[in-house]
Backbone as numpy.savetxt, mean C-alpha at the origin, in Angstrom:
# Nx Ny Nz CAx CAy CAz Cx Cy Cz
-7.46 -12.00 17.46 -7.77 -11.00 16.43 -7.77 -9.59 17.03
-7.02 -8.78 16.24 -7.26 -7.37 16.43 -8.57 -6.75 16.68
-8.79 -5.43 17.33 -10.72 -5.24 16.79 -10.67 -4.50 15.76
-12.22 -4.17 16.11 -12.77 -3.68 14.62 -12.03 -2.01 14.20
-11.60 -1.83 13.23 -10.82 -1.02 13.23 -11.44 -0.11 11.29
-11.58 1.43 11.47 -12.42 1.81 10.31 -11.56 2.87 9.60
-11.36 2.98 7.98 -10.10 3.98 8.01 -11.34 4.37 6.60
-11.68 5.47 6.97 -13.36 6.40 6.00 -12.47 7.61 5.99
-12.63 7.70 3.99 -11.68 8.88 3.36 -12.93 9.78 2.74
-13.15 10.67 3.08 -14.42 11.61 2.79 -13.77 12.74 2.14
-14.50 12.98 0.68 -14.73 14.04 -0.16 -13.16 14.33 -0.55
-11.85 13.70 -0.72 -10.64 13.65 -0.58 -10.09 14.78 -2.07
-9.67 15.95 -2.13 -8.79 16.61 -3.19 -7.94 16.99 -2.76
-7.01 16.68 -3.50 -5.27 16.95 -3.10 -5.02 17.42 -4.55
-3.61 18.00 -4.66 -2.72 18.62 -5.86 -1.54 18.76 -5.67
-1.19 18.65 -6.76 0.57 18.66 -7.02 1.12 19.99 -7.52
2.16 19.74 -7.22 3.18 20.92 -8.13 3.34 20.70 -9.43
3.44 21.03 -10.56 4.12 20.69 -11.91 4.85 21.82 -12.36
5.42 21.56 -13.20 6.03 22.59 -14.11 5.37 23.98 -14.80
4.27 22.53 -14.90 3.30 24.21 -15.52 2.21 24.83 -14.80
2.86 24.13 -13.02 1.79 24.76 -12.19 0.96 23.95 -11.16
0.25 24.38 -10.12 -0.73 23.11 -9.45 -1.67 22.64 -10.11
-1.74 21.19 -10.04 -2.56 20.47 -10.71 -2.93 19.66 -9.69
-4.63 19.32 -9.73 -5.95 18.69 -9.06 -5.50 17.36 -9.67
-5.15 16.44 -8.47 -5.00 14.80 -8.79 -5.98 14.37 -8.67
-6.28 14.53 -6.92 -7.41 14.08 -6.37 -8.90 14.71 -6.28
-9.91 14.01 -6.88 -10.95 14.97 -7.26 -12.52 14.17 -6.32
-11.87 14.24 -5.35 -13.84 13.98 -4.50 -13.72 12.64 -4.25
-12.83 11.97 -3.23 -12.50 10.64 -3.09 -13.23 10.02 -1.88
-13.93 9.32 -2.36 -14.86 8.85 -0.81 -14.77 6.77 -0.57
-14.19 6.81 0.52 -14.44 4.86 0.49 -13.78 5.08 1.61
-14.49 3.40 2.54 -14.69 3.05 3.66 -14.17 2.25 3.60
-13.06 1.64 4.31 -12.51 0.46 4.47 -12.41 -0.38 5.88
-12.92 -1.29 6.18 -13.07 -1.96 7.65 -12.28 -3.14 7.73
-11.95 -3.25 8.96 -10.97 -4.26 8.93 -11.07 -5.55 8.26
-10.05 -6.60 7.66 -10.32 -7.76 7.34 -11.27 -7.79 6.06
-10.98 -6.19 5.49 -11.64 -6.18 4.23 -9.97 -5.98 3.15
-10.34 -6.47 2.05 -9.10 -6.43 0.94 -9.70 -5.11 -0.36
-10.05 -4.06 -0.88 -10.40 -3.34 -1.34 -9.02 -3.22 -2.55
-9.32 -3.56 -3.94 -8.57 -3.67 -4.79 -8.93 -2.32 -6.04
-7.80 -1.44 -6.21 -8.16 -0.12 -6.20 -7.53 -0.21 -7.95
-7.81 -0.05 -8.90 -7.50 0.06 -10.31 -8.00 0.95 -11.11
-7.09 0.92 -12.38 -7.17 2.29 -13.07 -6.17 2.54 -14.16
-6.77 3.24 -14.79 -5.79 3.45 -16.15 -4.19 4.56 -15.15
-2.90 4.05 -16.43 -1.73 4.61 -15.54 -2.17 6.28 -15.41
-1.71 7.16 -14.66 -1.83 8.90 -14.32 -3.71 9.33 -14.01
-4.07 8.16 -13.38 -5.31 8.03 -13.20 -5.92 8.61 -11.70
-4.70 8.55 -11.19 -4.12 9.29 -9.15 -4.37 8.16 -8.27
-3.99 6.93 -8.71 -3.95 5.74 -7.85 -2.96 5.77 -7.26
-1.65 6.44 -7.27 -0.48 6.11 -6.62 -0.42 7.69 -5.57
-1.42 8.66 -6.44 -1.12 10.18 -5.37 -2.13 9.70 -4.33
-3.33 8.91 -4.11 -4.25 8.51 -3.31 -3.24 8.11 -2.11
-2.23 6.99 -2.43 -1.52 6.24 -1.81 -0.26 7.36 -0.73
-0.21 7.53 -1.38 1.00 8.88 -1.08 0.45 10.01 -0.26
-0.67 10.50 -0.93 -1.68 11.58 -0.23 -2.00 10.83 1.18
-2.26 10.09 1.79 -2.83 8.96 2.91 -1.79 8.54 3.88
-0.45 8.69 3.11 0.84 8.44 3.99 1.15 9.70 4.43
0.94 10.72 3.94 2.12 12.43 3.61 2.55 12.75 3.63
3.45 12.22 2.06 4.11 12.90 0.58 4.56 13.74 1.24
4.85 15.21 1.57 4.81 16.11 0.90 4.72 16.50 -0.27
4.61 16.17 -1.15 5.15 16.64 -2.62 3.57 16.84 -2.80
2.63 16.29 -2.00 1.07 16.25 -2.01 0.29 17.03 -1.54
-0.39 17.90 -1.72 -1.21 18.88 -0.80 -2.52 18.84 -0.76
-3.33 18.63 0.09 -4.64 18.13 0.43 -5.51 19.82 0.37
-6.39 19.80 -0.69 -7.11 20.65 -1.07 -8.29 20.65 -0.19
-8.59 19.93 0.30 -10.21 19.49 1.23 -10.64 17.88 1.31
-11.36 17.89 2.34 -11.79 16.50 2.83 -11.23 15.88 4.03
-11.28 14.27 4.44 -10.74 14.04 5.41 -10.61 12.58 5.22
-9.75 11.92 6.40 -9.59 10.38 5.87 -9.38 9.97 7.45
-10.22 9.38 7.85 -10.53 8.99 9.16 -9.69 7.82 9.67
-9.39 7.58 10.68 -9.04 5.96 10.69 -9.33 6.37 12.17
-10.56 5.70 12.72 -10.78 5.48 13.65 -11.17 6.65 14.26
-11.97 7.46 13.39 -12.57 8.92 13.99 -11.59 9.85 13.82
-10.39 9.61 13.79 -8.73 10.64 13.94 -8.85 10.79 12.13
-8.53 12.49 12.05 -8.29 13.26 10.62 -6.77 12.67 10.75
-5.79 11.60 9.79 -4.37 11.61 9.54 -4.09 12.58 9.00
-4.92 13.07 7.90 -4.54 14.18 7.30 -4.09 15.41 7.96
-4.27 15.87 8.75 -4.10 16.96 9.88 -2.31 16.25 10.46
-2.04 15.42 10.55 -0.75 14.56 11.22 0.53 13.79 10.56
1.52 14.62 10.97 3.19 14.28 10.33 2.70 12.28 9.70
3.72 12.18 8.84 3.43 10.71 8.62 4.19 9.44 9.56
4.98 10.14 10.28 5.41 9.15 11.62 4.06 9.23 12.56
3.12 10.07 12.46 2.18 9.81 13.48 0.66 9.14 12.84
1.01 8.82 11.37 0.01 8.52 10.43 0.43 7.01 10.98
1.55 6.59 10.46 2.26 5.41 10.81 1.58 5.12 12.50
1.49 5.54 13.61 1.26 5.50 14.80 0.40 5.09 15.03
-0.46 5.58 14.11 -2.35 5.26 14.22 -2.55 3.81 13.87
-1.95 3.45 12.67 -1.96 2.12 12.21 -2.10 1.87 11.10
-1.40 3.30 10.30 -1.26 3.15 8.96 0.38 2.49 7.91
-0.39 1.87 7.07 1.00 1.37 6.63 1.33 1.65 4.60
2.35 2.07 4.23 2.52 2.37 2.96 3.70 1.62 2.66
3.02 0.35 1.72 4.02 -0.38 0.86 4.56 0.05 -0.60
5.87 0.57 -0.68 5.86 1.72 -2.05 6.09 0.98 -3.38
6.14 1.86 -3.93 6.09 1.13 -5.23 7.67 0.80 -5.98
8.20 1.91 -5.32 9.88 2.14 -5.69 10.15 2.20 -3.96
10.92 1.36 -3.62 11.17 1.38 -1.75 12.05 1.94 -1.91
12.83 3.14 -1.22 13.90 4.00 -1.34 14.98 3.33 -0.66
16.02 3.03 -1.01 17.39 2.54 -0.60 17.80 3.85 0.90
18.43 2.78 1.54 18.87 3.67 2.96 20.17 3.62 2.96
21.12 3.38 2.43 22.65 3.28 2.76 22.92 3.72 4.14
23.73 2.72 5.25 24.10 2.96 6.49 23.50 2.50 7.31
22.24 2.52 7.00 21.14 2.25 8.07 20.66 0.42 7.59
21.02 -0.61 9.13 21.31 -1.78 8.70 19.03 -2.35 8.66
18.70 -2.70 7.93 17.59 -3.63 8.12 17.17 -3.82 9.27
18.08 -4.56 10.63 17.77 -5.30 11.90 17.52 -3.79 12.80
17.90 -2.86 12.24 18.02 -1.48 13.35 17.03 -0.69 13.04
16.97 -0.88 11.76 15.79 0.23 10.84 14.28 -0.43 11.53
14.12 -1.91 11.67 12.46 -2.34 11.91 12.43 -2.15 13.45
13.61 -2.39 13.97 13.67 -2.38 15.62 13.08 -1.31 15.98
13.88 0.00 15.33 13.02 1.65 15.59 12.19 1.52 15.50
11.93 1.24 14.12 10.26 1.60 13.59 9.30 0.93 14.53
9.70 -0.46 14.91 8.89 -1.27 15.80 8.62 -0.69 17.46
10.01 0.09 17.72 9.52 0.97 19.05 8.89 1.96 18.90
8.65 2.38 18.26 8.11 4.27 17.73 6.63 3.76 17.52
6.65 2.83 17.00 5.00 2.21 16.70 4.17 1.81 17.87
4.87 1.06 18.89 4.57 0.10 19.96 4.94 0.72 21.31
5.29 2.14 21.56 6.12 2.58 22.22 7.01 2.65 23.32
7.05 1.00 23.14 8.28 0.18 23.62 9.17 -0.52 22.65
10.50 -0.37 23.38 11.37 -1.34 21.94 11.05 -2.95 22.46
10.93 -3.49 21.81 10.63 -5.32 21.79 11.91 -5.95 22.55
11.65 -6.84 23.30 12.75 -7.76 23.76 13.50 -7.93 22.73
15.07 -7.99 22.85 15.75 -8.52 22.15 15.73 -9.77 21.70
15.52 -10.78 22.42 16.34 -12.27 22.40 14.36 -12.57 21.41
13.72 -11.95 21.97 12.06 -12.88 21.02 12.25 -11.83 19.70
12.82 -10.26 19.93 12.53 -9.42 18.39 13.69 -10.55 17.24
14.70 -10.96 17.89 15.68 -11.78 17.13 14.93 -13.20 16.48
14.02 -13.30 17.47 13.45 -14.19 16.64 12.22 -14.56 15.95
11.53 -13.31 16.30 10.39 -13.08 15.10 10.85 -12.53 14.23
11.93 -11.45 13.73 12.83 -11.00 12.36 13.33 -12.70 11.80
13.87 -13.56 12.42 14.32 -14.54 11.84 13.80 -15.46 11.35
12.06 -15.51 11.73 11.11 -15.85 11.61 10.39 -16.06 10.25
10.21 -14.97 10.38 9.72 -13.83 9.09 10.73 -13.26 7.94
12.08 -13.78 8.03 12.52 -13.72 7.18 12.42 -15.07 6.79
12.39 -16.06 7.03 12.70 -17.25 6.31 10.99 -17.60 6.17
10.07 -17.28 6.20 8.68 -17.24 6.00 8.69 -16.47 4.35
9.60 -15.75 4.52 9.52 -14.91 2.80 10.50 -15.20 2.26
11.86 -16.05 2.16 12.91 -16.81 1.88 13.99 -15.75 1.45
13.81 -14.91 2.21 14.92 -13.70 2.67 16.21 -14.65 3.38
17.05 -14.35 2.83 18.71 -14.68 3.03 19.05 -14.27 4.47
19.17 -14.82 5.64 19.30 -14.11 7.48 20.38 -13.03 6.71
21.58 -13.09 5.85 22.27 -11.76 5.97 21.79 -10.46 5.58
20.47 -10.70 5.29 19.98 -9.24 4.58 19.51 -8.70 5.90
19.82 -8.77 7.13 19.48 -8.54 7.88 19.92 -7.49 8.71
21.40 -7.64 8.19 22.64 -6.82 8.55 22.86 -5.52 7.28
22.99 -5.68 6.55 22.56 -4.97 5.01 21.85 -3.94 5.36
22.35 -2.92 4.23 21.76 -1.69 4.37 20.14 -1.23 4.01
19.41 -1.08 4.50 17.86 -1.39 4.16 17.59 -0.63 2.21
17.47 -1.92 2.17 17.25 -1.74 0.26 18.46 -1.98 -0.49
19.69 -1.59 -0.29 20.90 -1.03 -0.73 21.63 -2.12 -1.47
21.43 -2.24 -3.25 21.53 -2.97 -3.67 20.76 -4.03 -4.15
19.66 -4.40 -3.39 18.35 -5.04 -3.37 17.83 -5.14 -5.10
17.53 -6.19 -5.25 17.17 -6.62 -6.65 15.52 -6.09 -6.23
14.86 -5.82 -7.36 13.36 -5.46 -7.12 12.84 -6.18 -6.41
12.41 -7.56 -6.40 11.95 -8.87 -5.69 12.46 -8.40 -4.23
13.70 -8.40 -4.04 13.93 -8.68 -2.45 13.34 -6.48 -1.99
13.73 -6.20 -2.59 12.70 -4.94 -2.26 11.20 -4.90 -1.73
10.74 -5.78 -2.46 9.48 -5.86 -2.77 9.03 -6.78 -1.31
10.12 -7.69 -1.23 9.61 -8.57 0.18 10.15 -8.04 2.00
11.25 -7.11 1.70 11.41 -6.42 2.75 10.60 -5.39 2.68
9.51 -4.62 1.77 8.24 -4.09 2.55 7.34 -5.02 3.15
7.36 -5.95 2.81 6.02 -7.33 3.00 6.91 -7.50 4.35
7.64 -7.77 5.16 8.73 -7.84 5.90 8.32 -6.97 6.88
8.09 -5.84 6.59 7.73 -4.73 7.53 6.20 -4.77 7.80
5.63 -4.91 7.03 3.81 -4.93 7.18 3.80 -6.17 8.33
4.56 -7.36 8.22 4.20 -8.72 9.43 4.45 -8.06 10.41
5.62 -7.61 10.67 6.59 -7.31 12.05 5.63 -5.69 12.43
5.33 -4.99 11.82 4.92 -3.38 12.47 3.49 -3.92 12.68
2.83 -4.67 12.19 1.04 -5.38 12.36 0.30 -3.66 12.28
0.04 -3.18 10.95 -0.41 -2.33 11.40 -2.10 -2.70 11.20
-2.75 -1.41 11.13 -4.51 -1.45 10.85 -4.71 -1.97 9.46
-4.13 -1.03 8.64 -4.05 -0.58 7.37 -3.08 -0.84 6.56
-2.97 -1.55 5.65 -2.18 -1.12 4.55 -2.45 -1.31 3.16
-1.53 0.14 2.47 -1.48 0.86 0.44 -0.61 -0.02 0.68
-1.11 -0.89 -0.36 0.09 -1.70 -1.22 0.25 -0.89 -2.72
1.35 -0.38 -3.06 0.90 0.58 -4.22 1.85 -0.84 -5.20
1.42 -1.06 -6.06 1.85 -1.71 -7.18 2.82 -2.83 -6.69
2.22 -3.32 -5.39 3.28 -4.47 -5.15 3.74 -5.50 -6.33
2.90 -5.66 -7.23 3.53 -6.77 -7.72 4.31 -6.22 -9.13
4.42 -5.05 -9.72 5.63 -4.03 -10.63 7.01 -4.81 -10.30
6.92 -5.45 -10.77 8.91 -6.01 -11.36 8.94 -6.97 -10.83
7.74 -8.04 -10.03 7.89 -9.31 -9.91 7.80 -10.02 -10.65
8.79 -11.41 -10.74 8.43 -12.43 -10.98 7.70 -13.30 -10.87
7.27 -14.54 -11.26 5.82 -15.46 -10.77 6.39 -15.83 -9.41
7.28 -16.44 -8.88 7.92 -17.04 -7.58 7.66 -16.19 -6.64
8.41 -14.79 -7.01 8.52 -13.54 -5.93 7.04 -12.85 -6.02
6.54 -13.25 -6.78 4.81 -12.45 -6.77 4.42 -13.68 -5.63
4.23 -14.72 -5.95 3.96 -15.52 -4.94 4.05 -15.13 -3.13
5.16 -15.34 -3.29 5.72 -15.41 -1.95 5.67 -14.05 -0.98
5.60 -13.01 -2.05 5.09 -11.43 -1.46 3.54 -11.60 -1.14
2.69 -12.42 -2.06 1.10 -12.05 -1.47 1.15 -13.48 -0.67
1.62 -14.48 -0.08 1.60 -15.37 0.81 1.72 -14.29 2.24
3.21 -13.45 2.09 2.91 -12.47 3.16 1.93 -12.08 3.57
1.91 -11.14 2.27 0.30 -10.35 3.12 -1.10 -10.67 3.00
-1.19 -12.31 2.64 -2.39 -12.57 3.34 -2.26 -13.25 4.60
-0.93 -13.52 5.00 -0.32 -13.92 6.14 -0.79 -12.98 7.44
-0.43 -11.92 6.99 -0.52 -10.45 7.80 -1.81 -10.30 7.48
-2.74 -10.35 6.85 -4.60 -10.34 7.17 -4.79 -11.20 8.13
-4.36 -12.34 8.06 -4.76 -13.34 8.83 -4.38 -13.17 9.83
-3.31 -12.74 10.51 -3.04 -12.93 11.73 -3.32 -11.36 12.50
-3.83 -10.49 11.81 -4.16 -9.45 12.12 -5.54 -8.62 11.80
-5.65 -9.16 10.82 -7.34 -8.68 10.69 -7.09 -7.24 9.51
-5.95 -7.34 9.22 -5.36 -6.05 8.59 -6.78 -5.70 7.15
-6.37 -4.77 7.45 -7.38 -4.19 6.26 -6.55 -3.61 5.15
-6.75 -3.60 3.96 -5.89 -3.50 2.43 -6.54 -2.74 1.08
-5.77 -1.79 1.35 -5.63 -1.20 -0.13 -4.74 -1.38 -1.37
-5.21 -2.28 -2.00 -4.65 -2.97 -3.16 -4.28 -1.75 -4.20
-3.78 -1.26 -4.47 -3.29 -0.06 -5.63 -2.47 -0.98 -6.90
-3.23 -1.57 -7.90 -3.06 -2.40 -8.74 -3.11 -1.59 -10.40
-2.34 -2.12 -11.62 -2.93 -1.56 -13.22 -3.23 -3.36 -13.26
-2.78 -4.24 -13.33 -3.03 -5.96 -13.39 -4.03 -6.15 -12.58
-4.43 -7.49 -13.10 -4.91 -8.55 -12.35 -4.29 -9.47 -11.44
-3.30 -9.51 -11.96 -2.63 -10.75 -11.62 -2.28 -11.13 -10.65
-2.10 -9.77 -9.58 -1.97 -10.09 -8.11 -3.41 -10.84 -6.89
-3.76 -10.60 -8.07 -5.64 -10.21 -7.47 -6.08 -11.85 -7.40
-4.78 -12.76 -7.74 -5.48 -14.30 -8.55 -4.54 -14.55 -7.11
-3.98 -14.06 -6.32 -3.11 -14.58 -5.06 -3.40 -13.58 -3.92
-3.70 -12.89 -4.19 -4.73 -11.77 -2.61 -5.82 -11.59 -3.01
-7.01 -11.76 -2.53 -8.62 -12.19 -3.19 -8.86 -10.63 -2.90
-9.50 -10.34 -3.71 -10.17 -8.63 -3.09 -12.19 -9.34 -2.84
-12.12 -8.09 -1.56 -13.62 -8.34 -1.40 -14.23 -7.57 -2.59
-13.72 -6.51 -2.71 -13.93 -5.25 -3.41 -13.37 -4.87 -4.43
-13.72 -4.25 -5.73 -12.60 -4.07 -6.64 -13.60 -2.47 -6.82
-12.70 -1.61 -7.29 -12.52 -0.30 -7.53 -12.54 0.20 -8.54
-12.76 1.41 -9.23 -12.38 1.28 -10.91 -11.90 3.10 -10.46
-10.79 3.19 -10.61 -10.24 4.76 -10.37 -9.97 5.70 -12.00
-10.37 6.37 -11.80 -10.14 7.44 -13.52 -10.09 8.70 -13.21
-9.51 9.75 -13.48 -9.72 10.90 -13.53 -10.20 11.31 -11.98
-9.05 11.02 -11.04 -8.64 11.46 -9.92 -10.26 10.78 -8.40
-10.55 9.88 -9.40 -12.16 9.62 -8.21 -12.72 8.48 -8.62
-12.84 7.83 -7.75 -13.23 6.16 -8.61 -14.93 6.41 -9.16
-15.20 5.47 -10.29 -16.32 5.57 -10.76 -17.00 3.95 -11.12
-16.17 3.67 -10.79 -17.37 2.13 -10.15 -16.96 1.40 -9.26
-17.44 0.57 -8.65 -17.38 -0.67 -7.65 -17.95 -1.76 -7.56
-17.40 -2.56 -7.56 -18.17 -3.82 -7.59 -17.32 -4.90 -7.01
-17.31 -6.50 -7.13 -17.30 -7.56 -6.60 -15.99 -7.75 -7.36
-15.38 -9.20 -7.01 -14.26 -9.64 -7.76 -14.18 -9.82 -9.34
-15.87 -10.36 -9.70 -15.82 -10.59 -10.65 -15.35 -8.76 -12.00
-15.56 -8.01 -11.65 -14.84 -6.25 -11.96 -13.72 -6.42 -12.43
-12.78 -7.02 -11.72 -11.26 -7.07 -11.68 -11.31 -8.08 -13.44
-12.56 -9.20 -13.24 -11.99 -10.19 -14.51 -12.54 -9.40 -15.98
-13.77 -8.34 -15.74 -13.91 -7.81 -16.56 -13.00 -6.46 -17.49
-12.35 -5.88 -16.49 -11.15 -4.73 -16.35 -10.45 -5.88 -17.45
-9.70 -7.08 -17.30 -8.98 -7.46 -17.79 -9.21 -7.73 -18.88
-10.70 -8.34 -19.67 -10.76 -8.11 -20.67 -11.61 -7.05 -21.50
-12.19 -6.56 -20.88 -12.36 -4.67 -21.69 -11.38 -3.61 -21.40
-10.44 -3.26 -20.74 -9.77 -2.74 -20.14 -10.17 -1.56 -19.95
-9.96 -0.28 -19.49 -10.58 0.76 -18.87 -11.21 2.16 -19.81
-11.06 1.76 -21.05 -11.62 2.93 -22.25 -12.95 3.47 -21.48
-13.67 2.97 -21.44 -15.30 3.26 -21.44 -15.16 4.19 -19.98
-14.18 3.91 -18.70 -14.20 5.12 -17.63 -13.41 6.74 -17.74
-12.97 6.42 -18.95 -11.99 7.15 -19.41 -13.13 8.44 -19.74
-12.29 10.02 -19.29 -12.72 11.25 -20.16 -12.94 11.33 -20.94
-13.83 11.94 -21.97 -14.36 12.06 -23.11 -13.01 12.46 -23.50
-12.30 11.69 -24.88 -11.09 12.37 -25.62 -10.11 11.94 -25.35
-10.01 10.99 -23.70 -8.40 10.84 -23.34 -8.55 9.12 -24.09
-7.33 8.65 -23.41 -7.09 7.09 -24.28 -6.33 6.21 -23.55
-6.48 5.29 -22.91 -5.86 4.69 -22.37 -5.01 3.35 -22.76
-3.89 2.55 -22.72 -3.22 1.92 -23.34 -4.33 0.93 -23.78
-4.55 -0.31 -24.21 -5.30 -1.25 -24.03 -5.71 -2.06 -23.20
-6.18 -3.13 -22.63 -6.19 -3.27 -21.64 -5.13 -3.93 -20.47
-5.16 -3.29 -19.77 -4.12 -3.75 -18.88 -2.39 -3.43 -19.70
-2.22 -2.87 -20.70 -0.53 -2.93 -21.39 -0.01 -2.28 -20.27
């Protein structure tokens, strides 16, 4: 087992650009996450569950108004996101950006030296990629393939899960892993990453609008995010109530949120 490893986001406001100007996403964000904990983070949609995620990696497109987000005493916030990544942070996206050119087997190899700051034996990296692909029932030719490029959502979805085994980081935003899965490929993506808890002690930020992922990665913790700052917390049983009241009652006086869970 990894050790004990602490990633504490204190008093967190960030803002965006818009059209009609900067706008306050993040409004006073505070939570502690320790290793080998699963923290399941929910919320009505434009609620800043996905700028949290983004803000923690750094977006640019994100600008941190005040606060700090610790992982292990170290401000990331202060640090490029290749050196966020360094520390032992990891961001599973919600839309994985296609790489044209750049093959899969070359893209994790880097990433895996830049992280580890050695590149991995060849003849054992060949065979923990081969490993771990057929652990997530990844095709060996996607290996050679351009990272994403073409990729049906599902196999998107499992070459981030792909990267979280092989990089082992501290941490990882799963932002809406399970958005455009199927029941099979929902499966076999959270088999990963409770794969990667287990063999690492990894600690998880679940960035969820469903339940449904939550019935195949257990959260210790469930979250209730609204209006840029979570406003409750509680146990698993949260997540079963979210599903059938759905999030009106955390909602701003006036705003409206779909029903529950739509």
């Amino acid at each position: 087992m990894a050790g004990q490893h602490t990633l504490e986001i204190k008093d967190l406001y960030a803002s965006v650009e818009t059209k009609e100007g900067r706008k306050q996403i993040l409004k006073g964000v505070n939570l502690t996450v320790h290793s080998g904990e699963t923290h399941a983070i929910m919320g009505p949609n434009g609620s800043g569950k996905s700028t949290l995620a983004y803000t923690l990696a750094g977006h640019p497109k994100y600008e941190v108004d005040s606060g700090q987000a610790l992982l292990d005493g170290v401000d990331i916030l202060k640090q490029t996101p290749d050196l966020r990544a360094k520390e032992g942070l990891f961001l599973a996206m919600q839309y994985p950006v296609e790489v044209p050119g750049v093959s899969m087997t070359n893209f994790l190899r880097t990433a895996k030296t830049e992280i580890d700051g050695q590149a991995p034996a060849i003849r054992t990296w060949a065979k923990e990629l081969g490993e771990a692909m057929k652990r997530l029932r990844m095709d060996p030719k996607f290996a050679s393939r351009s990272v994403n490029d073409g990729f049906s959502g599902g196999e998107k979805k499992r070459a981030e899960v792909l990267q979280l085994e092989l990089l082992k980081p501290k941490f990882a935003i799963m932002d809406e892993t399970d958005s455009g899965l199927d029941v099979d490929a929902l499966r076999i993506v959270s088999e990963g990453v409770n794969r990667a808890k287990e063999n690492t002690d990894l600690g998880i930020l679940m960035v969820t609008h469903y339940t449904r992922i939550l019935k195949y990665i257990k959260p210790d913790i469930v979250h209730v995010f609204a209006d840029g700052h979570f406003v409750k917390t509680g146990g698993p049983e949260l997540a079963d109530y979210l599903e059938e009241h759905g999030y009106d009652e955390y909602l701003p006086e006036g705003a409206d949120s779909e029903s529950a869970l739509a």
